[in-house]
SERO-4910 file (N, C-alpha, C, O; in steps of 0.05 Angstrom, whole numbers):
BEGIN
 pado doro    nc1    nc2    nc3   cac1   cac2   cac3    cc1    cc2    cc3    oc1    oc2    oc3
  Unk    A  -1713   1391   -705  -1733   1387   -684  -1757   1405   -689  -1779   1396   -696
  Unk    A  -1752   1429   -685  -1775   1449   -696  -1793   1445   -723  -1816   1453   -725
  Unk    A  -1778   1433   -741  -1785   1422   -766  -1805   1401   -768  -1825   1403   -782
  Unk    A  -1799   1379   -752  -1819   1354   -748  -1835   1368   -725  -1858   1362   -729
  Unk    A  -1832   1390   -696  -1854   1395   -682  -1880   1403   -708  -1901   1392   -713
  Unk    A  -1871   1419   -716  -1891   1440   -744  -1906   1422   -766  -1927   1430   -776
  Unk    A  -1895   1398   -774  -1902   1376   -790  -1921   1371   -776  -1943   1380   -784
  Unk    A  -1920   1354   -748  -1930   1339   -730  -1958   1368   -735  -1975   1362   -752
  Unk    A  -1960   1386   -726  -1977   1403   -710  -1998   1409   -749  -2022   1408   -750
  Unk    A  -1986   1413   -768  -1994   1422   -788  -2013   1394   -796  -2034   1397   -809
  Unk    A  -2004   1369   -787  -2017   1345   -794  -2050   1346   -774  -2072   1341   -783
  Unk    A  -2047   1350   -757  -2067   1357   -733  -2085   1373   -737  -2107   1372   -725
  Unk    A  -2076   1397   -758  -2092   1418   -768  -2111   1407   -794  -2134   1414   -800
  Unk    A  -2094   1390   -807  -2101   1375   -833  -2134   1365   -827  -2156   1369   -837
  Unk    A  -2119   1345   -797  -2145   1325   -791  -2167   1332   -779  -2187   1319   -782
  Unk    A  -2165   1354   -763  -2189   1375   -747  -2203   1385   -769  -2228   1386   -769
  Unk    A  -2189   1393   -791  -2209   1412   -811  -2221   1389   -827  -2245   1391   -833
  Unk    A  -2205   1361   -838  -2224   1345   -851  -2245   1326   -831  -2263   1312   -840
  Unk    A  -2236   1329   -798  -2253   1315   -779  -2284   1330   -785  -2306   1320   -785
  Unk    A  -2276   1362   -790  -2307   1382   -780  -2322   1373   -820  -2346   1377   -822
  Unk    A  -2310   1367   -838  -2315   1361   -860  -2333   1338   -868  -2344   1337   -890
  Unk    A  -2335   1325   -856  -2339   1293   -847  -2370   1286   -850  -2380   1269   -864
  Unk    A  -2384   1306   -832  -2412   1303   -822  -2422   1317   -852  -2446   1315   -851
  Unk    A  -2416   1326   -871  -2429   1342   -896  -2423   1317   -910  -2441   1316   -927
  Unk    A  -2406   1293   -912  -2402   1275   -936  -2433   1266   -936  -2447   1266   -916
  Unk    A  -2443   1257   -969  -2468   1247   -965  -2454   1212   -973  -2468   1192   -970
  Unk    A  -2425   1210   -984  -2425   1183  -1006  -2398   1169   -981  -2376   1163   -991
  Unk    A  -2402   1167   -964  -2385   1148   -945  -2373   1122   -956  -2381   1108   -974
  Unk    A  -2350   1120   -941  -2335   1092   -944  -2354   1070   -930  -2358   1049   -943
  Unk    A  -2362   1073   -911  -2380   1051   -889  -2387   1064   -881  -2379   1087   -880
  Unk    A  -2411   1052   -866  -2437   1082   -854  -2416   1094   -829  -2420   1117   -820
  Unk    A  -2397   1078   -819  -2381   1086   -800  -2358   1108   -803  -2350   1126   -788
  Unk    A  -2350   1101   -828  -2321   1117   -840  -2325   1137   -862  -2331   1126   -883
  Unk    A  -2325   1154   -863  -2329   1179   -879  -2301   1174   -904  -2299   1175   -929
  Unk    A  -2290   1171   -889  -2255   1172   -900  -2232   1164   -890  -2233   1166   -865
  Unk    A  -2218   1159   -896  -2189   1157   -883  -2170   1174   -900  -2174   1186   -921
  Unk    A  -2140   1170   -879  -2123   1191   -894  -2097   1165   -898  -2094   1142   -889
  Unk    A  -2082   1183   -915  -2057   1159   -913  -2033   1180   -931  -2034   1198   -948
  Unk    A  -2016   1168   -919  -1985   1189   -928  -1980   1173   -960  -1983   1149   -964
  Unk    A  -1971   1193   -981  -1977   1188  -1006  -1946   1200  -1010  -1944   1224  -1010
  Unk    A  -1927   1189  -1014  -1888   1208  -1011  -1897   1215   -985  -1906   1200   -968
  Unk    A  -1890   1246   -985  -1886   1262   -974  -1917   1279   -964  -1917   1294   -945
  Unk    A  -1939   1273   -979  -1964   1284   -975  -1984   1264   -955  -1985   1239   -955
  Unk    A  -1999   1281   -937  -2024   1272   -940  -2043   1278   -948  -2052   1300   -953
  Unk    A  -2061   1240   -953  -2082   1241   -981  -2107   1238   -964  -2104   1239   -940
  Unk    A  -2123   1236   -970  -2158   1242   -953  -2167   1222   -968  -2174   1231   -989
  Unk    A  -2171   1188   -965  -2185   1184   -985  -2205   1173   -980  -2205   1153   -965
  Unk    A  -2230   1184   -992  -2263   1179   -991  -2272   1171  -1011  -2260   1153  -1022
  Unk    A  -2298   1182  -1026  -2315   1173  -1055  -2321   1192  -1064  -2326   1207  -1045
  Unk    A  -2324   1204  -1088  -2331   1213  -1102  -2370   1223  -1097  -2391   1210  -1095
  Unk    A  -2363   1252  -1096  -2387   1256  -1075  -2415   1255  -1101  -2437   1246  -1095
  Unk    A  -2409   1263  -1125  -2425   1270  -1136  -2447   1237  -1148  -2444   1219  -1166
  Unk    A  -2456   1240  -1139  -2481   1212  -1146  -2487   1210  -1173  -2505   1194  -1179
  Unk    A  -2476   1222  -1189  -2478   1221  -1220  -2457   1214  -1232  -2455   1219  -1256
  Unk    A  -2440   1203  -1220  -2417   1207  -1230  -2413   1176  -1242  -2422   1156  -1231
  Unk    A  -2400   1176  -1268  -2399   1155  -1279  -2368   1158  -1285  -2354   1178  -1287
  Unk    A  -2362   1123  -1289  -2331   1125  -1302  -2321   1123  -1331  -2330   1108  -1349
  Unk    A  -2300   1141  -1334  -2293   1144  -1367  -2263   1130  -1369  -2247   1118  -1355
  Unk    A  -2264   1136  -1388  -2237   1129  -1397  -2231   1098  -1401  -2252   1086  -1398
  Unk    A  -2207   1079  -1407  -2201   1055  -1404  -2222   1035  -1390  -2234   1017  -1403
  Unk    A  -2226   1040  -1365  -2243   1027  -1341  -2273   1022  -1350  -2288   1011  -1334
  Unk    A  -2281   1030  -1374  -2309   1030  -1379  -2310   1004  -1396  -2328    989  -1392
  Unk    A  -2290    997  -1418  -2287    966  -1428  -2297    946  -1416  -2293    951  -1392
  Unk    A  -2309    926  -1418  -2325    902  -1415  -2301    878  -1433  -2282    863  -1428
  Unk    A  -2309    883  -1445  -2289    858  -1465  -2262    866  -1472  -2260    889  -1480
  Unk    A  -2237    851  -1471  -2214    844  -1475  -2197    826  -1482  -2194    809  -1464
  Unk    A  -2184    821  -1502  -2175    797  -1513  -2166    775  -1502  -2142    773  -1506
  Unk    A  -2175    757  -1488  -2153    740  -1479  -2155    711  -1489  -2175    698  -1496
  Unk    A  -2120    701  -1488  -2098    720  -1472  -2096    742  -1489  -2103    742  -1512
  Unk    A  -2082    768  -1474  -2071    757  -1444  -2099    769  -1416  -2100    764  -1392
  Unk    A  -2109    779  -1426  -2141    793  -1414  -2149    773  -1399  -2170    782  -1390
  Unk    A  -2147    753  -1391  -2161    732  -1382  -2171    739  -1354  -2153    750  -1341
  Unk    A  -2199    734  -1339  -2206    730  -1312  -2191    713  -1293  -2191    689  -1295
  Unk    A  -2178    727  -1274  -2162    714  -1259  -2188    698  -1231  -2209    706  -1221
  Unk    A  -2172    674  -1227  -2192    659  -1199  -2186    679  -1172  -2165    693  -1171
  Unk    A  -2195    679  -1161  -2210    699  -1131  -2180    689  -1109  -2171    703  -1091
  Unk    A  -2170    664  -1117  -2141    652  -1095  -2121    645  -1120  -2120    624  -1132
  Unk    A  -2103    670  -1123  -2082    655  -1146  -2062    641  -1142  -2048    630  -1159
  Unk    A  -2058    639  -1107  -2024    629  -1101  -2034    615  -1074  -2048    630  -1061
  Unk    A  -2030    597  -1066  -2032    587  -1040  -2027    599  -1021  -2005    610  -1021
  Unk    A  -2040    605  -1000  -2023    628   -974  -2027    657   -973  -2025    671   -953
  Unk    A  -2035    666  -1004  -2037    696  -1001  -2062    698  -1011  -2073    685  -1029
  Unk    A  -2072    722   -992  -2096    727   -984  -2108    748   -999  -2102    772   -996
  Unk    A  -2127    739  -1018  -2148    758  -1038  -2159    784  -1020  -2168    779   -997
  Unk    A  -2157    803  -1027  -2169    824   -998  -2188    843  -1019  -2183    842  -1043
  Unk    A  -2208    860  -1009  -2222    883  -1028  -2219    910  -1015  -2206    915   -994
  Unk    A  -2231    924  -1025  -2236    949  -1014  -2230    956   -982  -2209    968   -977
  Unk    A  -2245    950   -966  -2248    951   -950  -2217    943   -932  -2207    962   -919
  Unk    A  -2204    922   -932  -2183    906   -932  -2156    921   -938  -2136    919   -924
  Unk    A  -2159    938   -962  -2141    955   -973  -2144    980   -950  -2122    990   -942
  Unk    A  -2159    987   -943  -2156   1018   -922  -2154   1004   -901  -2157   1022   -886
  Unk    A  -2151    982   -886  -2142    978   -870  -2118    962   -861  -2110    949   -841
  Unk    A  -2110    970   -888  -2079    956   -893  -2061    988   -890  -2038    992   -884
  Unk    A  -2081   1006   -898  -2062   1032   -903  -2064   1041   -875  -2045   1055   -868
  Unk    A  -2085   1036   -857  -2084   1046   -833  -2074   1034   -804  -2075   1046   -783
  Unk    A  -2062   1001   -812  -2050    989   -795  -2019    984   -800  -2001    996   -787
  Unk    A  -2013    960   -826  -1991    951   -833  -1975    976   -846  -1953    980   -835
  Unk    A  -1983    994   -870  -1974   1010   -879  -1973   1029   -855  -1949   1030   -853
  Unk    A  -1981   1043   -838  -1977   1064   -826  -1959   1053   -802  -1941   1069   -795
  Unk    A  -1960   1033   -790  -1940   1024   -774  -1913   1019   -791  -1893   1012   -778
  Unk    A  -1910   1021   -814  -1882   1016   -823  -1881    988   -832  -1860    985   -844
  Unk    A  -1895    966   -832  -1894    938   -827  -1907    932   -857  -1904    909   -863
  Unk    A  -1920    949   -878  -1925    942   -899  -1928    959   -921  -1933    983   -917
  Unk    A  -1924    953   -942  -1927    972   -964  -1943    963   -991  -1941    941  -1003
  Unk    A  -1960    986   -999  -1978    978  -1022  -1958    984  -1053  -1942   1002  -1059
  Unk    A  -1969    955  -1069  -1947    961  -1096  -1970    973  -1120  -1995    971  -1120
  Unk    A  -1958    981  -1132  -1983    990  -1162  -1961    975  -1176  -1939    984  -1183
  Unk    A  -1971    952  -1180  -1954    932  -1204  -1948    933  -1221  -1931    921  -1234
  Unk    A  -1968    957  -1231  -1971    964  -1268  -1950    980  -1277  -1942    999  -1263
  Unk    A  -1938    975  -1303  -1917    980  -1316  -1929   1016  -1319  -1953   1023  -1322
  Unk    A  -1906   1032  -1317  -1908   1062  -1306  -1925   1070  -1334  -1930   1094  -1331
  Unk    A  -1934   1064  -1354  -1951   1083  -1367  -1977   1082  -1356  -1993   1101  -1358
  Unk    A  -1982   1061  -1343  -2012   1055  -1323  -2006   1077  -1302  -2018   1098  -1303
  Unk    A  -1984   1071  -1282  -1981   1083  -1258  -1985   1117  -1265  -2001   1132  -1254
  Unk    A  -1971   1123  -1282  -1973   1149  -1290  -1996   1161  -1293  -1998   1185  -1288
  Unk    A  -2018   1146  -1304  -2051   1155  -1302  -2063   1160  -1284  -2084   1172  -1286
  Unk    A  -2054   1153  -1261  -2070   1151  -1221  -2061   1123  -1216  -2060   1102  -1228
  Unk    A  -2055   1132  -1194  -2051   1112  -1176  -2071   1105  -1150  -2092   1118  -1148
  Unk    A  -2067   1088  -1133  -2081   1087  -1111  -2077   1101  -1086  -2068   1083  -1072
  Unk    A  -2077   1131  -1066  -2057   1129  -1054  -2038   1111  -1032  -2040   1088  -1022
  Unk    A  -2028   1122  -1030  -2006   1108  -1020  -1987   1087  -1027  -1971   1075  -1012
  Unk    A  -1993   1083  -1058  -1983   1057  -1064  -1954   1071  -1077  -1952   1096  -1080
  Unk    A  -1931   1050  -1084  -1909   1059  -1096  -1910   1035  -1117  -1920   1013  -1115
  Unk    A  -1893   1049  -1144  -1903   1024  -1169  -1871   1007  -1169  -1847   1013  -1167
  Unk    A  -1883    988  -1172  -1864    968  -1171  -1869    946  -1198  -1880    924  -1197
  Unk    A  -1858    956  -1219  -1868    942  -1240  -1864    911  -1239  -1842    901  -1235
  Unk    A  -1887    896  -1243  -1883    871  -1246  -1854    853  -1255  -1841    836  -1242
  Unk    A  -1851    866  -1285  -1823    863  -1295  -1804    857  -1277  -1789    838  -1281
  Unk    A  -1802    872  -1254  -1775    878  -1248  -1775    844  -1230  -1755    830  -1228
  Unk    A  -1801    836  -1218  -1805    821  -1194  -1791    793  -1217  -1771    781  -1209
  Unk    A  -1799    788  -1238  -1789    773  -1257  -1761    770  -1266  -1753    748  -1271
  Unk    A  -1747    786  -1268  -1724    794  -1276  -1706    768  -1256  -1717    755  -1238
  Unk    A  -1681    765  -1265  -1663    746  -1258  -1662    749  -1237  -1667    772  -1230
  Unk    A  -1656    729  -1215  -1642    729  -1184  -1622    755  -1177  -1624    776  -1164
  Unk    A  -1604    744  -1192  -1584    762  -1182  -1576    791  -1200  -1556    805  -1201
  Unk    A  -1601    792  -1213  -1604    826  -1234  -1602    845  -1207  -1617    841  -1188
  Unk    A  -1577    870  -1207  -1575    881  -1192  -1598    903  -1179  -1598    914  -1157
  Unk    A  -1616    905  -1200  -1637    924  -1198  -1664    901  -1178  -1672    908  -1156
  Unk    A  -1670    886  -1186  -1684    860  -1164  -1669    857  -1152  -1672    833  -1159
  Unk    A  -1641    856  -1129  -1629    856  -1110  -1642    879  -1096  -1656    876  -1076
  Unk    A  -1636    904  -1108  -1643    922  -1094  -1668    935  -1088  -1669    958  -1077
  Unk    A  -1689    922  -1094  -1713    931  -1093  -1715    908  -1073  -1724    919  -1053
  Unk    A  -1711    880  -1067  -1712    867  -1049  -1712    878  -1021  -1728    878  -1002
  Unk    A  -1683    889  -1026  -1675    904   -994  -1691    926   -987  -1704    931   -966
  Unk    A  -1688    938  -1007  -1720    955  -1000  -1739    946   -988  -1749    961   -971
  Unk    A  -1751    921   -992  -1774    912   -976  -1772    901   -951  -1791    892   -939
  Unk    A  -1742    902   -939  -1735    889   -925  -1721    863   -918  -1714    855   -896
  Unk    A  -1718    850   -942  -1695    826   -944  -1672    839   -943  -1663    862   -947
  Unk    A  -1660    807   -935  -1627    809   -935  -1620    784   -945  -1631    762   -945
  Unk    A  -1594    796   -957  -1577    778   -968  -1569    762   -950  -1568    770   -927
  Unk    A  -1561    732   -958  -1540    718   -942  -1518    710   -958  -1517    708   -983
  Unk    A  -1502    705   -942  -1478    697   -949  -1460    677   -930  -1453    681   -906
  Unk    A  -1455    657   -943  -1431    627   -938  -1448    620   -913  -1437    624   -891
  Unk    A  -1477    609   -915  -1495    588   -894  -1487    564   -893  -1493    553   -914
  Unk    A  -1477    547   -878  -1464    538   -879  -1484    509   -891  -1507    516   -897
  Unk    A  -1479    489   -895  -1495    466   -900  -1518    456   -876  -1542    452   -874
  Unk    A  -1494    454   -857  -1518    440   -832  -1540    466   -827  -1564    464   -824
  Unk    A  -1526    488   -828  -1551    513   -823  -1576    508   -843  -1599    512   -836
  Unk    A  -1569    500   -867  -1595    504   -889  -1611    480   -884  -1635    479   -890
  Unk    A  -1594    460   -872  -1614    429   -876  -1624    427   -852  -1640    409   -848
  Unk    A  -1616    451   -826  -1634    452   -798  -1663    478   -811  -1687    476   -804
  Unk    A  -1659    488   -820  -1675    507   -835  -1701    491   -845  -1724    493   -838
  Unk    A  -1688    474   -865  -1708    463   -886  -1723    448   -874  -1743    440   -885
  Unk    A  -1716    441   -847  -1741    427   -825  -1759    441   -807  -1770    432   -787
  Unk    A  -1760    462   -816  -1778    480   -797  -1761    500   -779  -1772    521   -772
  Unk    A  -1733    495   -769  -1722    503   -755  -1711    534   -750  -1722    542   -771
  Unk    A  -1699    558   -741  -1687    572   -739  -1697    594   -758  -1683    607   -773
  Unk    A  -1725    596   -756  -1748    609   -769  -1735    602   -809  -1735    619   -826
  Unk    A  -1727    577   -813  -1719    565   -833  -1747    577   -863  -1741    586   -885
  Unk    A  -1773    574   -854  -1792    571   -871  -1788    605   -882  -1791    605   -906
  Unk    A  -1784    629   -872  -1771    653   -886  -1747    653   -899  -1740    673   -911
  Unk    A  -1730    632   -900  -1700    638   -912  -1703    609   -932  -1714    587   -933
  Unk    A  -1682    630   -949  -1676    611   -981  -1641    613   -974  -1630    627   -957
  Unk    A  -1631    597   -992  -1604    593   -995  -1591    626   -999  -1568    629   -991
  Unk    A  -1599    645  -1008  -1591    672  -1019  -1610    697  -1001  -1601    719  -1001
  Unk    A  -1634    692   -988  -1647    712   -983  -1663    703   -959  -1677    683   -956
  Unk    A  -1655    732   -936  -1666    722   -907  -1692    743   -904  -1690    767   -899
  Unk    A  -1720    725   -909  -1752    747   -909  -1759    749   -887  -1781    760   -882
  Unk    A  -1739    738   -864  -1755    746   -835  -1763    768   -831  -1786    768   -823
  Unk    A  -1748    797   -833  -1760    826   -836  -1763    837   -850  -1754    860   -851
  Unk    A  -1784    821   -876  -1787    828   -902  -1821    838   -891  -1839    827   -878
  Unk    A  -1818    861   -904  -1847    867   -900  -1877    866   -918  -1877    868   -942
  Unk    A  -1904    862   -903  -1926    850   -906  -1935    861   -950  -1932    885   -948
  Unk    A  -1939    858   -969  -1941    870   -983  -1970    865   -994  -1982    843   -993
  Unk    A  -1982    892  -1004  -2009    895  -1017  -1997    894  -1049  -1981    911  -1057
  Unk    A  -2006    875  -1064  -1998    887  -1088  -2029    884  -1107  -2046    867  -1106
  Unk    A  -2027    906  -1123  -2057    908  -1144  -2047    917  -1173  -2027    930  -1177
  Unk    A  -2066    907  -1193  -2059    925  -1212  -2088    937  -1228  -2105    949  -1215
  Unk    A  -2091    933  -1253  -2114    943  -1274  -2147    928  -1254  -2166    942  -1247
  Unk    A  -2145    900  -1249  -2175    887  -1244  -2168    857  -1243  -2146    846  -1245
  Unk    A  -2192    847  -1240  -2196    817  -1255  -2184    811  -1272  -2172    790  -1275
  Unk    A  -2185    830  -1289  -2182    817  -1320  -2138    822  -1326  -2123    813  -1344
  Unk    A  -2131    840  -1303  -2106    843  -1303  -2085    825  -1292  -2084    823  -1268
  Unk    A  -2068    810  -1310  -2046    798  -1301  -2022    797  -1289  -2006    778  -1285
  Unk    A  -2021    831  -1281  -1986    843  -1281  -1987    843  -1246  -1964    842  -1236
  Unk    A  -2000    844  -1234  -1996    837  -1199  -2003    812  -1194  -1998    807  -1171
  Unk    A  -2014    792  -1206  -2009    768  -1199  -1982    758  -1206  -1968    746  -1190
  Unk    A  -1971    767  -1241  -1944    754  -1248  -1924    769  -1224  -1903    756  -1219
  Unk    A  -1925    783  -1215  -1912    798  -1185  -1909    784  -1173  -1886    776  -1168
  Unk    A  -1944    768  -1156  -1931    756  -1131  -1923    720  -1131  -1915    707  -1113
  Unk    A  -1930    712  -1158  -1917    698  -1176  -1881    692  -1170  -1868    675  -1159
  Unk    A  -1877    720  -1184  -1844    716  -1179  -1834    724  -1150  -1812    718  -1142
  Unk    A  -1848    736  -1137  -1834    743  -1104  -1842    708  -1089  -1827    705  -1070
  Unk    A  -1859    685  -1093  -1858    670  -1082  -1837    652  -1092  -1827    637  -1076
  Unk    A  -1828    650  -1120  -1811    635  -1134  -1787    640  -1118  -1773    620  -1113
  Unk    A  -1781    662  -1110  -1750    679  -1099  -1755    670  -1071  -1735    676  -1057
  Unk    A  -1767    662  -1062  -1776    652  -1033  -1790    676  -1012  -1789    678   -987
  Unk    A  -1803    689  -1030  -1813    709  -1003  -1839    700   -993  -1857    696  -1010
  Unk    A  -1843    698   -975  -1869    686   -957  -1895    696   -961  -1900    720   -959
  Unk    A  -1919    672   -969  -1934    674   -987  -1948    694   -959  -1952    718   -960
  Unk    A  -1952    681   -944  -1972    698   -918  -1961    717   -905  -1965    721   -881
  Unk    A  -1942    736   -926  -1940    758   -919  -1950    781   -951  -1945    805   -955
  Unk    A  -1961    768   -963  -1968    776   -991  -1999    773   -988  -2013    756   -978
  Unk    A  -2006    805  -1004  -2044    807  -1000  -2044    816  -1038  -2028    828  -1051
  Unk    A  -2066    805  -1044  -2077    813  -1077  -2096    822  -1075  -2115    809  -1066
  Unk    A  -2099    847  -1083  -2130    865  -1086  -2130    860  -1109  -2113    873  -1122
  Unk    A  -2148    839  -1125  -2154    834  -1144  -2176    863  -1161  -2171    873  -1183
  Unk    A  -2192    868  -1150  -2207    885  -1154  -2197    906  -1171  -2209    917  -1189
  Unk    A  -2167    913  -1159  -2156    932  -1168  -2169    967  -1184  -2191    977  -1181
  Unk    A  -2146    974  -1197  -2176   1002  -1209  -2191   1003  -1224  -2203   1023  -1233
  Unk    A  -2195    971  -1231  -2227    977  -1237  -2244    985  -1222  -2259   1004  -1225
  Unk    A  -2242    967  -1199  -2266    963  -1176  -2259    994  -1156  -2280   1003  -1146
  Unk    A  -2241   1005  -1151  -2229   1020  -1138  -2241   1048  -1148  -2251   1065  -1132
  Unk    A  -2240   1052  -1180  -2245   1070  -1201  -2284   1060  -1188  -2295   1078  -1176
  Unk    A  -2295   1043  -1191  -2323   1035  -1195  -2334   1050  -1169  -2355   1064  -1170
  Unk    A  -2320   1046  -1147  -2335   1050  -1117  -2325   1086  -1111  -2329   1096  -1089
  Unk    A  -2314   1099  -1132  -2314   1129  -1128  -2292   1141  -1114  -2287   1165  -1111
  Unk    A  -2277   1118  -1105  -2248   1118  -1095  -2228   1142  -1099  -2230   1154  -1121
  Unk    A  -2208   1153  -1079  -2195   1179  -1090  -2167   1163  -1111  -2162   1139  -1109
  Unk    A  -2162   1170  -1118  -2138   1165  -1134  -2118   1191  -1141  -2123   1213  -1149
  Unk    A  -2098   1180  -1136  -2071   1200  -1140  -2061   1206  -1167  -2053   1187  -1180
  Unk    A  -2059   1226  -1176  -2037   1236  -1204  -2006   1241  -1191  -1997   1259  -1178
  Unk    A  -1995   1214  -1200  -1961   1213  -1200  -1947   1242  -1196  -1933   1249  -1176
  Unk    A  -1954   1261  -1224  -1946   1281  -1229  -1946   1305  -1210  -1928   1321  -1212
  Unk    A  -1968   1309  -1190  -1973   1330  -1176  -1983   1320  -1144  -1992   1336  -1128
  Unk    A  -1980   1296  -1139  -2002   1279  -1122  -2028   1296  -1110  -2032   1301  -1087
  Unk    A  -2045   1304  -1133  -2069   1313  -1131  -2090   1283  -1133  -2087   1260  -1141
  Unk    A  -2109   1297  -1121  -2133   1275  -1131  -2154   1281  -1138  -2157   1305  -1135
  Unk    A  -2174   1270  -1149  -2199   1273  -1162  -2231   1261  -1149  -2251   1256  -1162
  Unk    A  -2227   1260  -1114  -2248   1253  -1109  -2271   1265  -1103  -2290   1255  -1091
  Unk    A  -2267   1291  -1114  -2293   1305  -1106  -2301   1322  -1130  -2306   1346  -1131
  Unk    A  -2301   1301  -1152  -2317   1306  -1176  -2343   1304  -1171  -2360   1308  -1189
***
């Protein structure tokens, strides 16, 4: 009890000192929003832009051309039902669905990406795995993580009252019940990246519900472009006030 009062009260102190911090940003999220914060594990992350107005991007993210395939420009709607979102869309996924418990952001990219920065708050969920067989015990269990459940011995008339709209039928597959499967952000490299679309790809194949699935296509390119904070895996530090 004393433990979470002191959490609770140390979080309060967090947000008073970055509330009085606020009015000095010159490079805002929206003329309205200075920043937001969002729980990153166990940390909270502050995330704003990159204050310095000179600041240019290095590394990987500066490429223009890439071979494709598999590099190819993905279309703006890759799946029926799930909803392209940007910037903007993404912090208010971290400040409604994700902070209520009701959603979670994926970094799709296979962990030598994730390992470079992440977005905060996101947890990596390598594409691979969303691919992997039905019943691979490792995609079982990352399922339930999101909030599915297994079913077991439905009877016939139950699946064919289902398959008509019925008994919230349009969330459940013969093997897996998505009624309290929760909302998912998934992103990876950009446009030009394939590994969070082949994601929500295979989570709709498995039957998980397209309109509970969001694609920040933008991903860190665009994320990296707009001065965005980004997380190091290793220490969950960030780098937005280069």
């Amino acid at each position: 009890m004393k433990n979470s009062i002191l959490f609770s009260l140390l979080i309060c102190a967090a947000l008073i000192s970055m509330q009085s911090m606020a009015a000095n940003l010159e490079v805002k999220i929206t003329e309205d929003k200075p920043y937001t914060v969002v729980n990153h594990g166990d940390e909270l992350v502050k995330v704003q832009r990159i204050q310095n107005t000179s600041n240019t991007i290095d590394g990987a993210f500066t490429k223009t051309s890439r071979p494709c395939p598999p590099f190819c420009v993905n279309p703006l709607n890759i799946e029926e039902g799930v909803a392209t979102v940007a910037e903007l869309e993404v912090i208010k996924f971290m400040e409604t669905s994700m902070h209520n418990g009701n959603g979670i952001i994926i970094d799709a990219r296979t962990p030598s990406w994730h390992n470079k920065g992440t977005i905060p708050g996101s947890v990596n969920i390598p594409f691979t795995i969303f691919e992997m067989s039905a019943d691979d015990p490792e995609l079982v269990e990352v399922l339930e993580r999101l909030g599915a459940k297994q079913r077991d011995d439905v009877s016939v008339v139950m699946r064919s009252l289902e398959k008509v709209g019925l008994f919230g039928g349009k969330e459940k597959t013969d093997t897996w019940d998505f009624s309290d499967a929760r909302q998912l952000l998934l992103w990876c490299n950009g446009p030009w990246c394939g590994q969070s679309p082949r994601a929500i790809r295979a989570l709709i194949s498995l039957g998980y519900p397209a309109e509970k699935l969001y694609y920040y296509r933008g991903g860190m390119q665009m994320w990296q472009s707009l001065g965005l904070s980004i997380v190091m895996p290793s220490d969950m530090s960030t780098y937005a006030s280069k």
